[in-house]
C-alpha positions as CSV (number, residue, x, y, z in Angstrom):
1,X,64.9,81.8,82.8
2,X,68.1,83.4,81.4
3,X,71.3,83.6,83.2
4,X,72.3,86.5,85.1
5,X,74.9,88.8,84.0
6,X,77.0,89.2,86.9
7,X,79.6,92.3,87.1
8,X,82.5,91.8,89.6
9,X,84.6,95.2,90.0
10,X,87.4,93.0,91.7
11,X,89.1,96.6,92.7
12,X,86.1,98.1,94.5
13,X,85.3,94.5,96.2
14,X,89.3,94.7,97.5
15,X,88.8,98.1,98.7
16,X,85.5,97.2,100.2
17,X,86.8,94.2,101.9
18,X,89.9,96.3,103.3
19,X,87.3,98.8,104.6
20,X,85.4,96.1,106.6
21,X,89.0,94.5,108.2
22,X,90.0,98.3,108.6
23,X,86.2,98.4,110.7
24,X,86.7,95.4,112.1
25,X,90.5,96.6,114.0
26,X,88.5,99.8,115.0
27,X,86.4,97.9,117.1
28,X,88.7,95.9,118.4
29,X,91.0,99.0,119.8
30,X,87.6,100.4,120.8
31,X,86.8,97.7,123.1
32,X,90.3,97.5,124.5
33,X,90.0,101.3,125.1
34,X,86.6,101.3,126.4
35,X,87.6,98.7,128.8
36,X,90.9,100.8,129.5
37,X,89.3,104.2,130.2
38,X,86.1,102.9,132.4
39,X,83.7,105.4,134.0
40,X,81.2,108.1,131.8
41,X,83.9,108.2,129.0
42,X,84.2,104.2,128.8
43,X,80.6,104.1,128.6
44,X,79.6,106.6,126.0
45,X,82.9,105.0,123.7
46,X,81.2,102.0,123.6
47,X,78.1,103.8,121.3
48,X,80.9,104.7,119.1
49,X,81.7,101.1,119.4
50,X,78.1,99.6,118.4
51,X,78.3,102.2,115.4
52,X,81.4,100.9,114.3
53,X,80.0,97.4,114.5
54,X,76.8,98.1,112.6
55,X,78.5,100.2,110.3
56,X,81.0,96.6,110.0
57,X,77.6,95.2,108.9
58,X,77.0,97.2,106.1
59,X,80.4,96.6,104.5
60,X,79.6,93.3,104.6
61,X,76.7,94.1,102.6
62,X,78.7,96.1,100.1
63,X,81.1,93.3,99.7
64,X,78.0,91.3,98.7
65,X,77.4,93.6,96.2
66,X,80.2,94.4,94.0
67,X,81.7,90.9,94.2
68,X,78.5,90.4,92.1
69,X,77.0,87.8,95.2
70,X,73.5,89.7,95.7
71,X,73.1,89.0,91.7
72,X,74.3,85.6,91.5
73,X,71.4,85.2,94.2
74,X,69.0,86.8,92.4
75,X,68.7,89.3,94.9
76,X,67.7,93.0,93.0
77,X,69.6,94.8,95.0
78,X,69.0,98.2,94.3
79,X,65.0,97.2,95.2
80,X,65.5,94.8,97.4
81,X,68.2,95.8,99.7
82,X,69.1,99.7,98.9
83,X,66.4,100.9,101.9
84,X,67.4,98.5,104.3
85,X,71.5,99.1,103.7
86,X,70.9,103.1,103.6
87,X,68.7,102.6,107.5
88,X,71.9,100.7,108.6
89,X,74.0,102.9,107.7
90,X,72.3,105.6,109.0
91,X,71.5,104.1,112.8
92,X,75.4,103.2,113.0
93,X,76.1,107.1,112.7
94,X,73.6,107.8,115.0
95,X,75.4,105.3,118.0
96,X,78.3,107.4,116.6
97,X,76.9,110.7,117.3
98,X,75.5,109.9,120.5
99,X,78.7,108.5,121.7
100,X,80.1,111.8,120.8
101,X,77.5,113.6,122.3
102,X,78.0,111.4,125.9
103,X,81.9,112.1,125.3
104,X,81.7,115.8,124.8
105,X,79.5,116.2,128.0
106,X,81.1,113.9,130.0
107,X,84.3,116.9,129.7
108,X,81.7,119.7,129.7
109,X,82.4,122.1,132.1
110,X,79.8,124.5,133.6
């Protein structure tokens, strides 16, 4: 078995990381505002919330990947665990959209 060639982009792994501590504070403020506000707008922030959290997930992921982990593991990532990142990612915007959605008709007026 031959070593793997491992290729750490130490710039996109710092922005990557700052991206998952700059997640991270989002949900911390959205918790302290879901908490704050209450009632139908509380409620539906906290979808936003779950997305955000998910969404911290897959950063985690990403940091995996281009601090070279996943290959230092073994792991092929673009076989392996391209699919499952790409479903993450999509089911965090969907908590997104339909705390959005709950938001905008919680102030719906008709």
């Amino acid at each position: 078995m031959q070593p793997i060639e491992v290729v750490v982009d130490p710039i996109s792994t710092t922005l990557v990381i700052a991206a998952l501590v700059a997640s991270l504070a989002a949900v911390a403020f959205a918790w302290q505002f879901s908490r704050a506000i209450g009632g139908e707008l509380g409620a539906a922030f906290k979808w936003v919330m779950l997305g955000t959290i998910v969404f911290a997930l897959t950063r985690i992921d990403d940091v995996l990947k281009v601090s070279g982990a996943w290959a230092r593991f073994g792991v092929d990532y673009k076989r392996v665990m391209w699919q499952p990142h790409s479903a993450l990612v999509l089911l965090s915007w969907i908590a997104i959209a339909i705390g959005f959605l709950r938001m905008a008709r919680t102030f719906k007026t008709e």
